[in-house]
C-alpha positions in Angstrom: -10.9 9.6 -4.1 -11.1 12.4 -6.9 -12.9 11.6 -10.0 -9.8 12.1 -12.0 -8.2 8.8 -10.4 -11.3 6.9 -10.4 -11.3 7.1 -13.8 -7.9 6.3 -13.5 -7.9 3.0 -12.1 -10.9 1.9 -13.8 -8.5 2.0 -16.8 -5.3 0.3 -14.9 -7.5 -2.3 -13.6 -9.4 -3.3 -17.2 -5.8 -2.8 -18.9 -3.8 -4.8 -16.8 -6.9 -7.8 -15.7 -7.8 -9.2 -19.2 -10.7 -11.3 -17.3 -12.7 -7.9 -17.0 -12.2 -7.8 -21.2 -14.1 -11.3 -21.2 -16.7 -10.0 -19.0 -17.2 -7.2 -21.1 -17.0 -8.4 -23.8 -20.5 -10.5 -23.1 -22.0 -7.3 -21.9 -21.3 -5.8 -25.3 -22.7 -8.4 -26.8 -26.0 -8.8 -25.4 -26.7 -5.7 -23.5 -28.6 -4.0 -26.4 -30.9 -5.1 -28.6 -34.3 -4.9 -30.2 -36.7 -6.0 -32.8 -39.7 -4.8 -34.7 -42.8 -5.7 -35.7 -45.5 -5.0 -39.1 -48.6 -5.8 -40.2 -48.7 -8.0 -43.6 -52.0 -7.6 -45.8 -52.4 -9.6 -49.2 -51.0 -6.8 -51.2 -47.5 -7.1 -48.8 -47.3 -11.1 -49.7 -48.0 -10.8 -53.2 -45.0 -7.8 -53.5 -42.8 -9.8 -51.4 -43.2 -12.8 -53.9 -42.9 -10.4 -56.8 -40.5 -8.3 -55.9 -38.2 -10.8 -53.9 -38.9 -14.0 -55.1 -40.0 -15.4 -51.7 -40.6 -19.0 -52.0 -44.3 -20.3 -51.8 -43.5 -22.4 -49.1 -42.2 -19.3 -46.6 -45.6 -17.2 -48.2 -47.7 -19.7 -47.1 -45.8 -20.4 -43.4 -46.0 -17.0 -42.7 -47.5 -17.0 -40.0 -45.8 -20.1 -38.3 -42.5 -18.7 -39.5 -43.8 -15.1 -37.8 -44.2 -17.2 -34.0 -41.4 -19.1 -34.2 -38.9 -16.0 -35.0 -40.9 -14.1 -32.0 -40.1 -17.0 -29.8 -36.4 -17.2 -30.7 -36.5 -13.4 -30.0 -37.9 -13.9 -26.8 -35.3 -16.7 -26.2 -32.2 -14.6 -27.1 -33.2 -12.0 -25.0 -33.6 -14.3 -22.1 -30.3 -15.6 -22.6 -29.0 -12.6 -23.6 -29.8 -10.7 -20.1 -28.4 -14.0 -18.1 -25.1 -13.8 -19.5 -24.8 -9.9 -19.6 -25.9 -9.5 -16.0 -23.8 -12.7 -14.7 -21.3 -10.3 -16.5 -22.1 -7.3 -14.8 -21.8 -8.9 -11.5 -18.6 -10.4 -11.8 -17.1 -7.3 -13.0 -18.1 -5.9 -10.0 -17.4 -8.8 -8.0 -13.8 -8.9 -9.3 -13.0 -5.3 -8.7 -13.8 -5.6 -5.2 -11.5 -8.1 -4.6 -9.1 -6.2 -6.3 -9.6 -3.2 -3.7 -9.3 -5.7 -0.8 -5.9 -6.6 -3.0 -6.9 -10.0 -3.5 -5.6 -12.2 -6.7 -8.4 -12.5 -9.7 -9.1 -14.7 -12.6 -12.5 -15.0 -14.6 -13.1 -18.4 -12.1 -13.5 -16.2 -8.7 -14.8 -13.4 -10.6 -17.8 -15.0 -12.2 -18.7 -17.5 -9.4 -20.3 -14.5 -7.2 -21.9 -13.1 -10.5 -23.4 -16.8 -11.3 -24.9 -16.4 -7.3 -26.5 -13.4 -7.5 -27.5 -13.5 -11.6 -31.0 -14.0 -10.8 -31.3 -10.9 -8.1 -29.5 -8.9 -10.7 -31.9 -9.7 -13.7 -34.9 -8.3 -11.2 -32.9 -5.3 -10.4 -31.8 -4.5 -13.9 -34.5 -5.5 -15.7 -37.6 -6.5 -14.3 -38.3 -3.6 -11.8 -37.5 -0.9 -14.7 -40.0 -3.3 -16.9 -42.8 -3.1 -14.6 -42.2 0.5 -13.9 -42.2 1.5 -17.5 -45.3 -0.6 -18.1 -47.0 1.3 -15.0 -45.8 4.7 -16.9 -47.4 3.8 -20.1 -50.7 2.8 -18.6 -50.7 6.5 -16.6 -50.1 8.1 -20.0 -52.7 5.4 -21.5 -55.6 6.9 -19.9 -55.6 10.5 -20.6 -54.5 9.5 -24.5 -57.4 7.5 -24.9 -59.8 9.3 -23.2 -58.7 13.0 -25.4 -58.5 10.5 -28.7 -62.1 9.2 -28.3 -63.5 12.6 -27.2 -61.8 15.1 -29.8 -60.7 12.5 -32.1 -58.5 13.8 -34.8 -57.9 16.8 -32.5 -57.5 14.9 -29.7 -54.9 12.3 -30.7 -52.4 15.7 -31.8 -53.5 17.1 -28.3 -52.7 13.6 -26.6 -49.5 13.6 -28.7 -48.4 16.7 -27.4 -49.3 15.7 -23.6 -46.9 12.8 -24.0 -44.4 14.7 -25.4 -44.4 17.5 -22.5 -45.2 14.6 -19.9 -41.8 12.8 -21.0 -39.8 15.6 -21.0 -40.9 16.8 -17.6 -39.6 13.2 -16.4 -36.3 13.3 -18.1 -34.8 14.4 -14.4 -36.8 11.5 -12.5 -35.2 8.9 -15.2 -31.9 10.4 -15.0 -32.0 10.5 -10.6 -33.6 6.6 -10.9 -30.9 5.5 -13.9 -28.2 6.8 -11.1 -30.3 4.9 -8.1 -30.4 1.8 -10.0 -26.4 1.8 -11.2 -25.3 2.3 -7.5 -27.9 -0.4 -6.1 -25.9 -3.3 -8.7 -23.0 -3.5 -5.7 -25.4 -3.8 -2.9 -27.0 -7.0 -4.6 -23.3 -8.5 -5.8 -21.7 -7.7 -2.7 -24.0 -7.2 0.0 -26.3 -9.5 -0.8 -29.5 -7.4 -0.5 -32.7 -8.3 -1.8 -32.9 -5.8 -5.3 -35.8 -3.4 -3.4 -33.5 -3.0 -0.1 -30.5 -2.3 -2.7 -32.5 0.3 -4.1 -33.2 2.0 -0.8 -30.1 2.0 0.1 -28.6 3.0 -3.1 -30.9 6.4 -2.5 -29.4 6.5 0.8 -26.2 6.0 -0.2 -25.5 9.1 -3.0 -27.0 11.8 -0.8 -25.3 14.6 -0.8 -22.7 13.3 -3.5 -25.4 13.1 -6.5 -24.1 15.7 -8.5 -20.4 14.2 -8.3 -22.4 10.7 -9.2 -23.9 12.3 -12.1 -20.9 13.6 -13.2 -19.2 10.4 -13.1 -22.0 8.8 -14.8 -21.4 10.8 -17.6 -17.8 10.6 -17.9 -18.6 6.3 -18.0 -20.9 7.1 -20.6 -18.7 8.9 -22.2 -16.6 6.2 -22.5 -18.2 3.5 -23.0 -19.3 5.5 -26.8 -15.8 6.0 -27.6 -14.9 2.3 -27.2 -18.3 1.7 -29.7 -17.6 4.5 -32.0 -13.8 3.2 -32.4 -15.2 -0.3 -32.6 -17.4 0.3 -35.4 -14.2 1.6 -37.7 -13.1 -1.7 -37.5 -15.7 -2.6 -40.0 -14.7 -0.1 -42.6 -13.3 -2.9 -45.3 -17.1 -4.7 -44.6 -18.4 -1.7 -45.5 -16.1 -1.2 -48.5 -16.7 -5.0 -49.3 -20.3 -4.2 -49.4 -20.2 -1.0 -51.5 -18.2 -2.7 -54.2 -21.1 -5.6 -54.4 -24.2 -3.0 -54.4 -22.8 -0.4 -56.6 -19.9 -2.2 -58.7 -21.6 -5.6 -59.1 -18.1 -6.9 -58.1 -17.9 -10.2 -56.7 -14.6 -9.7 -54.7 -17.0 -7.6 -52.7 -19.0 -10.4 -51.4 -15.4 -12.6 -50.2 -14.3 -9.6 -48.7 -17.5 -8.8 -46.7 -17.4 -12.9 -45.9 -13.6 -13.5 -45.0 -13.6 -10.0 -42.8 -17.0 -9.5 -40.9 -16.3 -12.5 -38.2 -13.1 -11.6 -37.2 -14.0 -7.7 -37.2 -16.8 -8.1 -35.1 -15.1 -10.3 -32.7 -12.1 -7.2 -32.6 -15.2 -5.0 -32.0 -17.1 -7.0 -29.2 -13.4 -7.0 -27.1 -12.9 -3.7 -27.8 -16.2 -2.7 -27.0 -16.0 -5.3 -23.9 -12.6 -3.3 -22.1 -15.0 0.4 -22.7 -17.9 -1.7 -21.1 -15.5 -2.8 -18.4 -13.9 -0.1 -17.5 -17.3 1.9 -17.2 -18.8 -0.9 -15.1 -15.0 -1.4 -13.2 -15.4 2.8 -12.4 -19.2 2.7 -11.1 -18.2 0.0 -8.4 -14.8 1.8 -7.5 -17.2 5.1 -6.8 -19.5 2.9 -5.0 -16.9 1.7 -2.6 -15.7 5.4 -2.6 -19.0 6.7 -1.1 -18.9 4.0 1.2 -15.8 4.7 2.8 -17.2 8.0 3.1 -20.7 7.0 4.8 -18.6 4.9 7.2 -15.9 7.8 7.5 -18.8 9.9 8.7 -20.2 7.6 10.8 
């Protein structure tokens, strides 16, 4: 099956299967994500309290307040990559059964995704964890060892290793970010274990990588249009906003408050049929080169 109608179905199926919207839209929701962290010395507290009138109570529960947002963190981000990959699955799940011409709903759909959520989580997140914790401890070594030898020289010499190290690797992430995207069917709909998906998944796109990469970045492609046309949904928030900061005008604050639910809600399911239809085109490929292994079989 050509690219072109690939891409093709990926839209009919998302357009006309609204279940792959709910899907997606979870997967929009919680698939990104981050937070950072600062150091607070005496002179930060007493600005805070100055500057914006912190109560005493939160300065002197910093700390407390500090652990307890880190564990909600923590929390969400659990939740957050239960749902996404339960998502994930059942996309793939449901697209399947719509190749086998089978009826769907968001019932059949997630019930496979619920059975393999766990498997998923390892493939899509804990493997690519460990493996970028391995990375950083390689790169830790030689850092630290140039830093404490050269010292001020060393740590722009270490800087400049890094920089030339991750670069070199930009091809091995890209060929292991296309291993890992075509091993998600193997666990959903094979069943494999997420390091025999893996294998196979290598096995699976030789000789086609180059059409997979080109695919990939097609999906890519657009899955940013659906967030870059989702995000001018929230032009009057933004309007709402400027009016309060520069203006002082109230009616800025009702508009950001009556608008910014329902606008993000319009953005998540718009962002959620992009998601789908990026996550709906990956599987159809994978089935594709399938077909093809067992053609040439």
């Amino acid at each position: 099956m050509p690219i072109e109608n690939i891409i093709t179905k990926s839209f009919k199926y998302a357009w006309h299967h609204k279940a792959f919207w709910f899907y997606g839209f979870w997967i929009a929701l919680f698939a990104g994500g981050g937070s950072s962290f600062n150091t607070f010395d005496s002179r930060d507290l007493e600005r805070a309290q100055t500057e914006f009138h912190l109560p005493q109570l939160i300065i002197d529960n910093l700390f407390l307040i500090i652990i307890v947002g880190t564990i909600l963190i923590l929390a969400g981000l659990i939740i957050g990559s239960i749902l996404s990959n339960w998502a994930s699955a059942s996309i793939i799940n449901g697209t399947k059964m719509l190749e086998d011409s089978k009826e769907v709903n968001r019932k059949i759909m997630g019930r496979v995704g619920k059975r393999t959520v766990w498997e998923m989580i390892v493939l899509r997140g804990v493997i690519p964890f460990l493996l970028t914790l391995a990375l950083i401890a390689i790169l830790a070594i030689p850092v630290v060892a140039l830093i404490v030898a050269l010292q001020e020289k060393g740590a722009w010499i270490a800087l400049a290793l890094v920089v030339i190290v991750l670069l070199a690797l930009v091809p091995l992430f890209v060929y292991l970010g296309i291993i890992f995207t075509m091993a998600s069917p193997f666990v959903v709909l094979e069943r494999q274990t997420p390091i025999s998906a893996l294998k196979k998944s290598k096995e699976l796109i030789k000789g086609k990588f180059w059409w997979t990469f080109l695919l990939g970045i097609i999906l890519s492609i657009i899955a940013g249009i659906g967030s870059v046309a989702g995000l001018l949904i929230f032009i009057p928030v933004v309007i709402g906003l400027t009016l309060f900061v520069l203006a002082k005008i109230w009616v800025g604050v009702i508009i950001m408050g009556i608008l910014i639910l329902p606008c993000l809600f319009i953005y998540l399911t718009l962002m959620g049929f992009f998601v789908s239809v990026s996550e709906i085109g990956s599987t159809l490929w994978w089935l594709e080169l399938k077909k093809s292994k067992l053609t040439q079989a």
